[in-house]
RONU-653361 format. One line per field, with one value per residue (C-alpha): residue in three letters; chain; x, y, z. Coordinates in pm, 1 decimal. Layout:
lolo	ALA:... $
pator	A:... $
u	X:... $
v	Y:... $
w	Z:... $
This chain:
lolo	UNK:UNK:UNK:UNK:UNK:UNK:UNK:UNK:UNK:UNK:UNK:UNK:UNK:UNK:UNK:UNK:UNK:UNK:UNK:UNK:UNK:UNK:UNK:UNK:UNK:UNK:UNK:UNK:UNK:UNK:UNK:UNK:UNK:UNK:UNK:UNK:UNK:UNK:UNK:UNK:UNK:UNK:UNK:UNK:UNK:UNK:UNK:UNK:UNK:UNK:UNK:UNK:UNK:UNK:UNK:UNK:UNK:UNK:UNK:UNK:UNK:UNK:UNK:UNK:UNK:UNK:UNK:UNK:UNK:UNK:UNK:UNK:UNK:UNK:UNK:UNK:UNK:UNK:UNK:UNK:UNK:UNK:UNK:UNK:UNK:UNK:UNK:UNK:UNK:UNK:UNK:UNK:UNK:UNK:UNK:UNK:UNK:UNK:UNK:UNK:UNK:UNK:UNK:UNK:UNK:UNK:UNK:UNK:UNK:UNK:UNK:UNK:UNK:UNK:UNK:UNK:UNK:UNK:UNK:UNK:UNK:UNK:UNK:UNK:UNK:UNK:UNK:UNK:UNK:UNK:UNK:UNK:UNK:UNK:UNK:UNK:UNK:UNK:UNK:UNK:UNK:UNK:UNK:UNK:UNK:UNK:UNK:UNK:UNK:UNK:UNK:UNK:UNK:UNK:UNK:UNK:UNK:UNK:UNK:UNK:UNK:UNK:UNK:UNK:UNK:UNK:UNK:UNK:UNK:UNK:UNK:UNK:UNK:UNK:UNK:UNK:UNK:UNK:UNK:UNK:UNK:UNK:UNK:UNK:UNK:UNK:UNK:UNK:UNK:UNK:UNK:UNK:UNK:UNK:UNK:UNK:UNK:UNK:UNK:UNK:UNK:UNK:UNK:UNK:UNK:UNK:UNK:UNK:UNK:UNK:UNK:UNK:UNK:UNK:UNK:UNK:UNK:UNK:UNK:UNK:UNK:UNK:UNK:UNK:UNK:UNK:UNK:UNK:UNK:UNK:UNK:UNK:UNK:UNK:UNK:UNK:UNK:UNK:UNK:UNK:UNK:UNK:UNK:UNK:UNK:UNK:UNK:UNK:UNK:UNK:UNK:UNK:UNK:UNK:UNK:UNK:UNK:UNK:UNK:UNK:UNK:UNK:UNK:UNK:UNK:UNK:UNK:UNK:UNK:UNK:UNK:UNK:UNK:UNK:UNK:UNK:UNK:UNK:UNK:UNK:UNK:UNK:UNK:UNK:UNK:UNK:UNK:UNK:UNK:UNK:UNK:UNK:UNK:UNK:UNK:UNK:UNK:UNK:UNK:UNK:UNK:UNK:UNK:UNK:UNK:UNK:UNK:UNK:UNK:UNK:UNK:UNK:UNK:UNK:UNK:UNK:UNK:UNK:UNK:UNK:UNK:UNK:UNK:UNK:UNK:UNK:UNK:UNK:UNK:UNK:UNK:UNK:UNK:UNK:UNK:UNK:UNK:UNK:UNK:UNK:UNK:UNK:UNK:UNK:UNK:UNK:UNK:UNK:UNK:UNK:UNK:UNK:UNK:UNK:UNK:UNK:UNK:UNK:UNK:UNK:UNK:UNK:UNK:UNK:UNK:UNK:UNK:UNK:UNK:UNK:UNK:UNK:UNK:UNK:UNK:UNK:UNK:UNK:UNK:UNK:UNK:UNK:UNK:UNK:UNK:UNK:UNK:UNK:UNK:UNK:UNK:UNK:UNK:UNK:UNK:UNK:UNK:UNK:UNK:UNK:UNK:UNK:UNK:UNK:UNK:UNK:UNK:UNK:UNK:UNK:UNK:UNK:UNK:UNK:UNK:UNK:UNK:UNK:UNK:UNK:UNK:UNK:UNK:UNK:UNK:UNK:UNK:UNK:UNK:UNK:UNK:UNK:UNK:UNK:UNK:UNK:UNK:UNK:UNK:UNK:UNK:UNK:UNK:UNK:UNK:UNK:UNK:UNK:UNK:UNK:UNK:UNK:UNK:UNK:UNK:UNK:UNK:UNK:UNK:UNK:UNK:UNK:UNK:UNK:UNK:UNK:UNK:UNK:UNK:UNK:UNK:UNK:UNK:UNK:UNK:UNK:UNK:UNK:UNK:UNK $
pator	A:A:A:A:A:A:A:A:A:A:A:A:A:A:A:A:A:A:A:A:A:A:A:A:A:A:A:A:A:A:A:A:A:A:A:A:A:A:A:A:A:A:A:A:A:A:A:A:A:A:A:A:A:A:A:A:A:A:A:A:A:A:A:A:A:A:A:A:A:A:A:A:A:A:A:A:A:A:A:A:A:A:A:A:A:A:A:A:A:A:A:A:A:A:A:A:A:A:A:A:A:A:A:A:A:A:A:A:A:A:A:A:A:A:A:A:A:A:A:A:A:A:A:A:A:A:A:A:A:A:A:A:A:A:A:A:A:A:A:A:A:A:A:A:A:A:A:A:A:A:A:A:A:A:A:A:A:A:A:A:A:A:A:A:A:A:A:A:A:A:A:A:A:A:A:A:A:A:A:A:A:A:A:A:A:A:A:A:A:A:A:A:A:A:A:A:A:A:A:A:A:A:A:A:A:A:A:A:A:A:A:A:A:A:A:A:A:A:A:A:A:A:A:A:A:A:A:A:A:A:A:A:A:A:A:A:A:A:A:A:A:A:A:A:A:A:A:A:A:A:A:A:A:A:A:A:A:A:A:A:A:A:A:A:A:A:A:A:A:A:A:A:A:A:A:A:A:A:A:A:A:A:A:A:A:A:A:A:A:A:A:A:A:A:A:A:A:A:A:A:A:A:A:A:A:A:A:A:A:A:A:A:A:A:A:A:A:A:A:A:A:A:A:A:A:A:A:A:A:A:A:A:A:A:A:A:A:A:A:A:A:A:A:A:A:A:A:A:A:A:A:A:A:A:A:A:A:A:A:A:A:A:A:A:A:A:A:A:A:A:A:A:A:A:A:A:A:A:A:A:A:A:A:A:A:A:A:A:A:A:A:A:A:A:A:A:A:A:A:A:A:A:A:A:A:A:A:A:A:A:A:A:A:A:A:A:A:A:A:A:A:A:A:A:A:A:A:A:A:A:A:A:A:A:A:A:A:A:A:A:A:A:A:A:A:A:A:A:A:A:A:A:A:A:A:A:A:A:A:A:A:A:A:A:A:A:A:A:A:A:A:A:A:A:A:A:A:A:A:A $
u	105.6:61.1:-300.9:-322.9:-241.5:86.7:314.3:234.5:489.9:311.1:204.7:-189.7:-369.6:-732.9:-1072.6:-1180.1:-1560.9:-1444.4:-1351.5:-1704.6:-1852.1:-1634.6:-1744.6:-2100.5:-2065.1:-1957.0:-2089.6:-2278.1:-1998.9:-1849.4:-2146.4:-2179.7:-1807.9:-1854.5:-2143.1:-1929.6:-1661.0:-1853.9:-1679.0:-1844.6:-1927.4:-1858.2:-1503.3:-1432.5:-1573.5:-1380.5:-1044.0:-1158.2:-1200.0:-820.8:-679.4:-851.4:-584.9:-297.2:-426.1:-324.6:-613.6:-744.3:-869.1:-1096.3:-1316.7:-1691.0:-1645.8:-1309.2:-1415.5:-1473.6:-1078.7:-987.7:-1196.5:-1030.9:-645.5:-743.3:-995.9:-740.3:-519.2:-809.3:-1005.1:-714.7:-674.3:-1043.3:-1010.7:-710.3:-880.1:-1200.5:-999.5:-822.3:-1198.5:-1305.1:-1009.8:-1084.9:-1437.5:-1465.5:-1217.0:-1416.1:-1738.1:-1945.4:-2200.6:-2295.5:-2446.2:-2661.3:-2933.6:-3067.9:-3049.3:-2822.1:-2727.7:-2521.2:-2593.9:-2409.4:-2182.9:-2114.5:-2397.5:-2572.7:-2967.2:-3222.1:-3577.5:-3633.2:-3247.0:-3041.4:-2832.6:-2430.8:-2232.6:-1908.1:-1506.2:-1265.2:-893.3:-603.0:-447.4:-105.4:85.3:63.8:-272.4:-312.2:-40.6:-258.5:-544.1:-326.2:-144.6:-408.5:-811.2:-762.7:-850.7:-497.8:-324.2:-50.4:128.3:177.7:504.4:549.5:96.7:144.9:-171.3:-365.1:-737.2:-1040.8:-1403.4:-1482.0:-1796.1:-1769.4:-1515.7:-1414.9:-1003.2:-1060.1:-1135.2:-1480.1:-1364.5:-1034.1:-833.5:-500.3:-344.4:-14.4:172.3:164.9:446.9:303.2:345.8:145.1:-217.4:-81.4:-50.7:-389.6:-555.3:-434.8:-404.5:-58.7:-116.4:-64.1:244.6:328.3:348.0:-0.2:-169.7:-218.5:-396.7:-612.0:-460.7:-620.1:-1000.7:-1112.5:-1496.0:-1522.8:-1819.0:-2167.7:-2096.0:-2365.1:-2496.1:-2281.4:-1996.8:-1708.2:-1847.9:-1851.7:-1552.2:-1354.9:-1532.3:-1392.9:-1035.9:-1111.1:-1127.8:-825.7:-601.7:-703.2:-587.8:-286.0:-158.6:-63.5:-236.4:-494.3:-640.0:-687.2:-688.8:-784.0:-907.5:-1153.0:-1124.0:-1425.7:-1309.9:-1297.5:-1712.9:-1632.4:-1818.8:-1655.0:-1997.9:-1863.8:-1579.9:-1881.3:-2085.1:-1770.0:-1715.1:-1512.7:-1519.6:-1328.8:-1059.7:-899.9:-832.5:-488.7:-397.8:-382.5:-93.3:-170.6:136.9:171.4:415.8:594.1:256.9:25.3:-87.5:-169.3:92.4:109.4:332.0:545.0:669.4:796.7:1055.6:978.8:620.5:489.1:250.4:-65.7:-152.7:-489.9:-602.6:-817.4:-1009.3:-860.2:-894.4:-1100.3:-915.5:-1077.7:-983.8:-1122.4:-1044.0:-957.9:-1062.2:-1330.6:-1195.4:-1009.4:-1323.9:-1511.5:-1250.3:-1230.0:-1605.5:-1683.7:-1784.2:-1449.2:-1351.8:-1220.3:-835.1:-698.9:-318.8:-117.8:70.2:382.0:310.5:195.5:444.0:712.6:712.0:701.3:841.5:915.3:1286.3:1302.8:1464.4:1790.6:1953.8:1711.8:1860.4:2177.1:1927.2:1676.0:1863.3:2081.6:1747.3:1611.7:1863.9:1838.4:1498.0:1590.7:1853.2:1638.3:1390.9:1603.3:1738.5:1364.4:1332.1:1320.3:1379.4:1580.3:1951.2:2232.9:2299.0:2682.6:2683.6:2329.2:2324.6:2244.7:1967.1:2075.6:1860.2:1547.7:1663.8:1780.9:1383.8:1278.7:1494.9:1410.9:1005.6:1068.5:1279.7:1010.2:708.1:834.4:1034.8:978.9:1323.3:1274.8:1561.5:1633.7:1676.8:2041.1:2184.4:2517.4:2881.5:3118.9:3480.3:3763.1:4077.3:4381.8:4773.6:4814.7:4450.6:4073.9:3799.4:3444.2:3139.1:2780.4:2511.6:2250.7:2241.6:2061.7:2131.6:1992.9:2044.1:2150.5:2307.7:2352.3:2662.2:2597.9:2451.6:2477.6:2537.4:2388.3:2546.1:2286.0:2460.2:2769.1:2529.7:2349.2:2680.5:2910.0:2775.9:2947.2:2946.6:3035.6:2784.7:2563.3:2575.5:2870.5:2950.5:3027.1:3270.5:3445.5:3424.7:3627.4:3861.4:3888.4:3918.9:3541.6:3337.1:3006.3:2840.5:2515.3:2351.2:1992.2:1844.1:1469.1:1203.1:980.3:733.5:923.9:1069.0:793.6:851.6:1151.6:918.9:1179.3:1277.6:938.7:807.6:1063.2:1020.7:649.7:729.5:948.5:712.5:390.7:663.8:728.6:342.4:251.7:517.1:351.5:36.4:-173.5:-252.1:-639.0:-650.5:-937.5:-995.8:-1334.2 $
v	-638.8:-992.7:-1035.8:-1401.7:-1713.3:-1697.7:-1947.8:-1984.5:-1816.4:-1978.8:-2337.0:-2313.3:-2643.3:-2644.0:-2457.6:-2114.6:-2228.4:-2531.3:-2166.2:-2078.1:-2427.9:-2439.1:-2142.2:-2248.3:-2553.4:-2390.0:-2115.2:-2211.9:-2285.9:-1958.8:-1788.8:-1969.5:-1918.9:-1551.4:-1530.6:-1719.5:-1451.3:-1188.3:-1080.9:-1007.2:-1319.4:-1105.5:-1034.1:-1380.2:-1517.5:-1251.8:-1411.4:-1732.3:-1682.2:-1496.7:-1824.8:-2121.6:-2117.1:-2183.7:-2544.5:-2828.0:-2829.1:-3200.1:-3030.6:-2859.9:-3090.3:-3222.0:-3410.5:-3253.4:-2865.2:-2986.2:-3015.0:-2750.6:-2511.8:-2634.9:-2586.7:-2189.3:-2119.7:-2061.3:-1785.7:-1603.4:-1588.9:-1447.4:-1170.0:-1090.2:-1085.6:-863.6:-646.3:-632.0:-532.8:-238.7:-120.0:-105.8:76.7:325.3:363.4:637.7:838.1:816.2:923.1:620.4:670.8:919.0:696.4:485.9:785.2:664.1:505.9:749.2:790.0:1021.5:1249.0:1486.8:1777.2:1484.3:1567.0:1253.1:1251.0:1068.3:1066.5:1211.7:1273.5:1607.3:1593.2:1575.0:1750.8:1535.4:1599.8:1517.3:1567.1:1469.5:1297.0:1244.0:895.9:778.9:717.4:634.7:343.0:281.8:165.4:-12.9:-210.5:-291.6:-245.9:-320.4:-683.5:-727.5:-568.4:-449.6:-115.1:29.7:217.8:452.0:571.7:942.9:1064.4:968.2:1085.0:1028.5:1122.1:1259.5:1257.4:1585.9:1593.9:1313.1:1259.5:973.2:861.9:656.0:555.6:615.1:633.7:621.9:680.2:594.3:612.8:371.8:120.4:-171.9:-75.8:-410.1:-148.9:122.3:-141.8:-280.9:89.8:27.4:439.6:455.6:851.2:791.9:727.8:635.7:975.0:1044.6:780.8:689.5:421.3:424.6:139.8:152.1:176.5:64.2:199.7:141.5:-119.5:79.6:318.2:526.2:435.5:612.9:738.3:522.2:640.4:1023.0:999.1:832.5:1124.4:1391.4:1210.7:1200.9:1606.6:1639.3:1459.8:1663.5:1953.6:1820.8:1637.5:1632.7:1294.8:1240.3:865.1:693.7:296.7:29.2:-286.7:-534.9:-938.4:-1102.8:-1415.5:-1238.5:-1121.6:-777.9:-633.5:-340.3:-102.1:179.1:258.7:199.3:472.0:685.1:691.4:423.4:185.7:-177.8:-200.1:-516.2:-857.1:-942.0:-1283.6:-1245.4:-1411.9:-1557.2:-1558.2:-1713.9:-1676.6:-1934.7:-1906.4:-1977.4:-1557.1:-1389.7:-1182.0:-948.5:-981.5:-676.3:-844.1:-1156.2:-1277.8:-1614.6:-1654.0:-1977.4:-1906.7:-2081.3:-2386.8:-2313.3:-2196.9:-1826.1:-1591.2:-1249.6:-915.7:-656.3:-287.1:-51.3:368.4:663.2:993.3:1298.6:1525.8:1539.6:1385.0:1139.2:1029.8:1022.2:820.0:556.8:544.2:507.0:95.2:-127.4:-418.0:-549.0:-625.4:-959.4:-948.6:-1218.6:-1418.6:-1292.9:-917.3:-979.7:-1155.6:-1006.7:-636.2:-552.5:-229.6:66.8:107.9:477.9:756.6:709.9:957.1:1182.8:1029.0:1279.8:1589.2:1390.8:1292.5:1640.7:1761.7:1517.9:1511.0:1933.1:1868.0:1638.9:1816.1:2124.9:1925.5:1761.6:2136.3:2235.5:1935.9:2121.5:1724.0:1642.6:1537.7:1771.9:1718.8:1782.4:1453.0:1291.6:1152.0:838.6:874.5:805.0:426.4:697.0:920.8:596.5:498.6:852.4:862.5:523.2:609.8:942.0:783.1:556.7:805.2:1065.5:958.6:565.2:475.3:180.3:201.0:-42.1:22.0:-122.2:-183.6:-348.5:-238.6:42.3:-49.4:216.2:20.6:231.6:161.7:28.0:-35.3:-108.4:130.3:-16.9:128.5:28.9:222.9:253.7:341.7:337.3:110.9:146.9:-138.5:-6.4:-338.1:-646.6:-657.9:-224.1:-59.9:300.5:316.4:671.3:715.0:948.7:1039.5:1133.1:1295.4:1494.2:1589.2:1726.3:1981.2:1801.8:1919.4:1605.1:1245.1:1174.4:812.0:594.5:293.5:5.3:-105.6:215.0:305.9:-63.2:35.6:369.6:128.8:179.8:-112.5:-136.8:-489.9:-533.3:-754.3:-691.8:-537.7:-395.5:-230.0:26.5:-188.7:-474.2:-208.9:-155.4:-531.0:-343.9:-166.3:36.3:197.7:216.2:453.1:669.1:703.9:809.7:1060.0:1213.4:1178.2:1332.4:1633.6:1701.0:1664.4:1916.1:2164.4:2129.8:2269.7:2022.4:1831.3:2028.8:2149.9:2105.4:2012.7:1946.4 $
w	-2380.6:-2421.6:-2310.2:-2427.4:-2182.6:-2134.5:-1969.3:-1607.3:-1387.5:-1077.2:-964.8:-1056.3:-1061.6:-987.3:-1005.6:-831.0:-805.9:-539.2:-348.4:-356.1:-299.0:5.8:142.5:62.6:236.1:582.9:605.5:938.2:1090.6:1032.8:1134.4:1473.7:1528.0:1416.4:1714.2:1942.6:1956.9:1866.2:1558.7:1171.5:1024.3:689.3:796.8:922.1:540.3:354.5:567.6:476.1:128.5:142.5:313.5:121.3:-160.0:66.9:106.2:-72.1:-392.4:-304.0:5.5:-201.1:-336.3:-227.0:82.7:226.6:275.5:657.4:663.5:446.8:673.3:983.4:828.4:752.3:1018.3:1302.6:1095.4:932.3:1293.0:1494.5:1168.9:1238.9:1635.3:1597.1:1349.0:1573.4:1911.8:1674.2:1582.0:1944.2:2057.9:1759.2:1797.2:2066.3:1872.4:1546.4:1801.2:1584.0:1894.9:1739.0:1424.3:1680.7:1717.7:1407.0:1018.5:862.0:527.0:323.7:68.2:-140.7:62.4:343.6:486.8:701.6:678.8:874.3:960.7:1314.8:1370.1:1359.0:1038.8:1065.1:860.5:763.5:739.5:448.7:487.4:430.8:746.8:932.2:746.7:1076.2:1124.8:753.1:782.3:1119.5:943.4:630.6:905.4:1158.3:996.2:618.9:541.5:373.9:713.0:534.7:472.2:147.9:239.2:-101.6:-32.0:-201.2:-20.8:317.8:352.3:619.9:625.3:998.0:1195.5:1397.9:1651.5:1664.1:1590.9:1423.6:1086.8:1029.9:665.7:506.4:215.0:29.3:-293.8:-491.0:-741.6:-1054.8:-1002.3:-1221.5:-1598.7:-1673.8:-1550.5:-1812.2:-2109.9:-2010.1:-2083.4:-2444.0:-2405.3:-2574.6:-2529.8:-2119.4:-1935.3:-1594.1:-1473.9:-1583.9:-1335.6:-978.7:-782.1:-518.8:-334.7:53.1:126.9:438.4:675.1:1052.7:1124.2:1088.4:810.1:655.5:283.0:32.0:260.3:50.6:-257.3:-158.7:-10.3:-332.4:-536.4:-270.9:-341.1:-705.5:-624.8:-432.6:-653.9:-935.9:-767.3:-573.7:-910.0:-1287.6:-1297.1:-1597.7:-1482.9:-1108.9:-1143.7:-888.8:-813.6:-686.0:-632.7:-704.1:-467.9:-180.4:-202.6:-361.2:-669.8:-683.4:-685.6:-490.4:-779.8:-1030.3:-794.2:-844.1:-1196.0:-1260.2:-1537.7:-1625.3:-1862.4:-1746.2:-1550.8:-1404.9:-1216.0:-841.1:-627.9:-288.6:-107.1:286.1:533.2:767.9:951.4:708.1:722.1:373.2:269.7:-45.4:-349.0:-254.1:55.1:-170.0:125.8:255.7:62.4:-23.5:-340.6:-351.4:-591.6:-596.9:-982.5:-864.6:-1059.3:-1149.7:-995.4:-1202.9:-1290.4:-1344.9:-1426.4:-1371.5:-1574.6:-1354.0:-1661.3:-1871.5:-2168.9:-2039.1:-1837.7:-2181.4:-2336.5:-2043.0:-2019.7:-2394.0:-2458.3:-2554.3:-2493.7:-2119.8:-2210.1:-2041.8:-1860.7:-1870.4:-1612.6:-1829.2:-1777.7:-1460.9:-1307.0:-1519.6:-1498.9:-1090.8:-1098.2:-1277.4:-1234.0:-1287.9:-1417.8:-1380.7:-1560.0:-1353.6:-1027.5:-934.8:-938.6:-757.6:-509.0:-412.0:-393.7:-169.2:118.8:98.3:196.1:443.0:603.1:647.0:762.9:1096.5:1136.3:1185.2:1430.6:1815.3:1928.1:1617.0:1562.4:1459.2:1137.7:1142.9:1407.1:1239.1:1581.4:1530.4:1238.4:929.4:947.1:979.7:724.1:498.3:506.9:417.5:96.2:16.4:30.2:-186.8:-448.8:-500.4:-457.8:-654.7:-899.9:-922.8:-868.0:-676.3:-425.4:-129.8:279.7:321.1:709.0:731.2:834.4:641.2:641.0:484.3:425.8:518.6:491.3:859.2:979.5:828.4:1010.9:1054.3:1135.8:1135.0:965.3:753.3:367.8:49.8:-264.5:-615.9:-880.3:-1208.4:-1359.0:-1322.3:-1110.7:-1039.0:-791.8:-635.0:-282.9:-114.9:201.3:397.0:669.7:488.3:286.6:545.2:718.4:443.0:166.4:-91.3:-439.8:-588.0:-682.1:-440.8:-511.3:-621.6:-801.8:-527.9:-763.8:-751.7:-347.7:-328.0:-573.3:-299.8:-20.3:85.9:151.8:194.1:362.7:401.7:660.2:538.6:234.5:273.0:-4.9:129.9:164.7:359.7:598.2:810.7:984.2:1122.1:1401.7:1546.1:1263.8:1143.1:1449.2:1420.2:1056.2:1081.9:1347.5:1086.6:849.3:1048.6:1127.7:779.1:689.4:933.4:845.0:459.1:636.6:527.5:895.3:879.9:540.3:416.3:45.8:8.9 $
C-alpha cells in the first residue's frame, strides 16, 4: 500500500479550513433558517458542510461565503425537510413519547434510567431489510442504500415497531481498509464494516454506543469475522466518540470523494453514474477497527502508528472482484436457494413459468454474489434474441453479467435458470452464446447499489427479501 501522496486521481485545488470558516461565518443564518422551518439546525449544518465542496473553490474565500451559502442552502434544506417529515411519520411507531417523561439515559443491559421515572428496559434485533434500507434511504444523513448490508439491527423502546436507533453491517469490498491494517495475517474474509448508523431525534446518552457493542456481539456469533472497521469524517462535525466508547481504535486516513448529481444532491462513490466530483481540496475520513476476539482486539489496540491511504489505493482498488474460480458452485447453489424460496412463496410465481420475475430474482443474485462471495456482479435488463435458420426470436428480460476480462463476461440467465434443472454452466461466455446464435443486449446495466433508483424493482425485491428473512427465523430473534 502506497501510503505516500500519490498522484491525484481527482480535481483537488484548495483548503478544507475555508470549509470551516464558511460554516463559521453563517452559522446564524442557518440557525434562524433552522427555527424558521422548524428543522435541527445540527442537521441542516451537517448538509451544509456535505454540500460546500460542490462549489466552485473561489466561492470559498473571506468575503464570498454569503454566496457560497446561498448556491448549497436550497439542496441541503430540502434533504433536511425530507429527512425531518420521515422522522415524524416514524416517531409514533418508535413510541419516542415515551422518552419525554423524563432525562433518560442508558446503562448497561439496555436498560434506560432516570431520576423520578420508571426505568425501560430496551430491544436489540435484528430487523426486516426493509425497514433497514428504510432508514439508509430516507433518515441517514447520506440518504442512500447500501444494497449488499449483510446484517440490519434496531434498538427498541418497548412496543413500539419501530426502531429508535439503527444499524447495519457489510461486507469488506475495499481492499485499500485491509492494506491500511498493515495485518498481512488478515484477509478480506476476515473483516466487515459497519457501514449505516443512524438515532431518531431525542436519543438517550449511550444508546449508539451500547447498541454498536450489542452488534459487536452478534456478529461474533453470526460470523467467521476477526475485525469490524468503519469510519468517521471530521468535515462533516463528527469525532467519531461513540466507536472510541465501543472499542474501536484508528489505524488510518483515506481521501473522501464528494460526488453531485445533475441536481447539485450529494451522492456516494458507489453510485459513480452522472457524478460531478468536487474541486474542493477536503480532509480525510478516519478508520478505525475493532477486534471481535480478544487477541485481535489486543493487537489493534496496542500503540502504532496511524497509516495514511493514498489517492492511488483509494481511487484505484473499488472492488474486490471475487472468487471466480469459486463462481460455478456459488452460483448452482444460489438459484437452489432461490428456487425453493419462490416455491415457498403462497403469493409467489411458478417457477416452471417464473411469471414474470426473473428482474426480482436478477437483483437477488446480484446482492448475494456480492454479499457472500464478493463477486461483484451487475443487474442487466435488455432484450434476448436466438437466431434461427428462417427467423430471429426476441424477448425482453432480465439477467445477470459478471466481468471476467476485458472483452469477457458471463451472462447468468435466471429465469432459464430457475426454470430448467440443468446440469450444465450456469453462466456462459457471451462470446460463446453468439457463436450459438444467442444474443444478449442490454439496455441498462445496474450494481447493487445503483439498482435501488429502479423503485419498481426495488419493492418487489425487498418483499422477497423480508420473506426469505423471516423464513431464516430471525424477524424477533433476539441476540442480545
Amino acid at each position: 500500500m502506497a501510503s505516500g501522496q500519490g498522484e491525484l486521481s481527482t480535481p483537488q485545488t484548495f483548503v478544507a479550513a475555508h470549509i470551516d470558516a464558511c460554516v463559521d461565518a453563517v452559522r446564524e443564518l442557518v440557525a434562524k433558517k433552522a427555527d424558521k422551518e422548524g428543522i435541527a439546525a445540527k442537521e441542516l449544518e451537517r448538509q451544509l458542510r456535505l454540500h460546500l465542496p460542490a462549489v466552485e473553490p473561489e466561492l470559498l474565500r473571506p468575503g464570498r461565503y454569503r454566496e457560497a451559502y446561498d448556491k448549497v442552502i436550497p439542496v441541503a434544506l430540502a434533504r433536511v425537510q425530507a429527512m425531518h417529515w420521515q422522522q415524524t411519520m416514524i416517531a409514533d411507531a418508535a413510541r419516542l413519547k415515551l422518552l419525554q417523561a423524563a432525562d433518560y439515559s442508558c446503562r448497561r443491559g439496555l436498560w434506560l434510567e432516570a431520576t423520578d421515572a420508571p426505568p425501560l428496559l430496551l430491544r436489540f434485533e435484528r430487523i426486516k431489510p426493509s425497514i433497514g434500507f428504510h432508514y439508509q434511504a430516507e433518515l441517514h444523513y447520506l440518504r442512500a442504500l447500501r444494497g449488499d448490508t449483510s446484517l440490519h439491527y434496531g434498538v427498541f423502546l418497548p412496543d413500539a415497531d419501530r426502531p429508535m436507533a439503527y444499524i447495519a453491517v457489510s461486507r469488506c469490498d475495499r481492499p485499500y481498509m485491509i492494506d491500511g491494517l498493515r495485518m498481512t495475517q488478515y484477509g478480506i474474509d476476515d473483516v466487515v464494516v459497519l457501514s449505516r448508523m443512524y438515532g431518531l431525534p431525542g436519543l438517550p446518552t449511550n444508546v449508539m454506543s451500547l447498541m454498536t457493542r450489542h452488534v459487536i456481539r452478534a456478529v461474533r456469533q453470526l460470523s467467521q469475522a476477526r475485525i469490524m472497521l468503519t469510519a468517521y469524517n471530521p468535515l462533516l462535525g463528527f469525532s467519531g466518540s461513540v466507536y472510541r466508547a465501543s472499542g474501536f481504535s484508528p489505524f488510518a486516513t483515506a481521501p473522501v470523494g464528494y460526488g453531485y448529481d445533475e441536481r447539485g444532491e450529494y451522492t456516494t462513490r458507489r453510485l459513480a453514474r452522472g457524478v460531478r466530483l468536487s474541486e474542493v481540496e477536503t480532509p480525510p475520513n478516519v478508520l478505525m477497527a475493532r477486534g471481535l476476539d480478544r487477541l485481535t482486539q489486543a493487537a489493534l489496540s496496542a500503540p502504532r502508528p496511524v497509516a495514511r491511504i493514498s489517492d492511488d489505493d483509494y481511487w484505484g482498488n473499488v472492488t474486490v472482484a471475487g472468487q471466480i474460480e469459486r463462481l460455478g458452485s456459488a452460483v448452482e447453489k444460489l438459484i437452489r436457494s432461490l428456487k425453493h424460496a419462490w416455491l415457498a412463496e403462497p403469493n409467489g410465481c411458478r417457477v416452471d413459468r417464473c411469471n414474470g420475475q426473473c428482474d426480482v430474482s436478477a437483483v437477488w443474485l446480484v446482492r448475494e454474489l456480492k454479499r457472500l462471495y464478493q463477486v461483484q456482479a451487475t443487474y442487466c435488463y435488455g432484450t434476448v434474441f436466438w437466431s434461427e435458420p428462417e427467423s430471429e426470436y426476441q424477448q425482453c428480460r432480465s439477467w445477470v453479467e459478471i466481468t471476467t476480462g476485458e472483452d469477457s463476461r458471463l451472462v447468468i440467465d435466471v429465469a432459464r435458470q430457475l426454470r430448467h434443472d440443468s446440469g450444465g454452466e450456469p453462466g456462459m461466455d457471451h462470446r460463446l452464446l453468439a457463436h450459438r446464435g444467442i444474443r444478449y443486449d442490454a439496455d441498462e446495466r445496474l450494481t447493487i447499489d445503483q439498482l435501488p433508483a429502479r423503485r419498481q424493482v426495488w419493492s418487489r425485491f425487498e418483499v422477497l427479501d423480508d420473506a426469505l428473512h423471516h423464513r431464516q427465523g430471525v424477524a424477533r430473534d433476539s441476540v442480545s
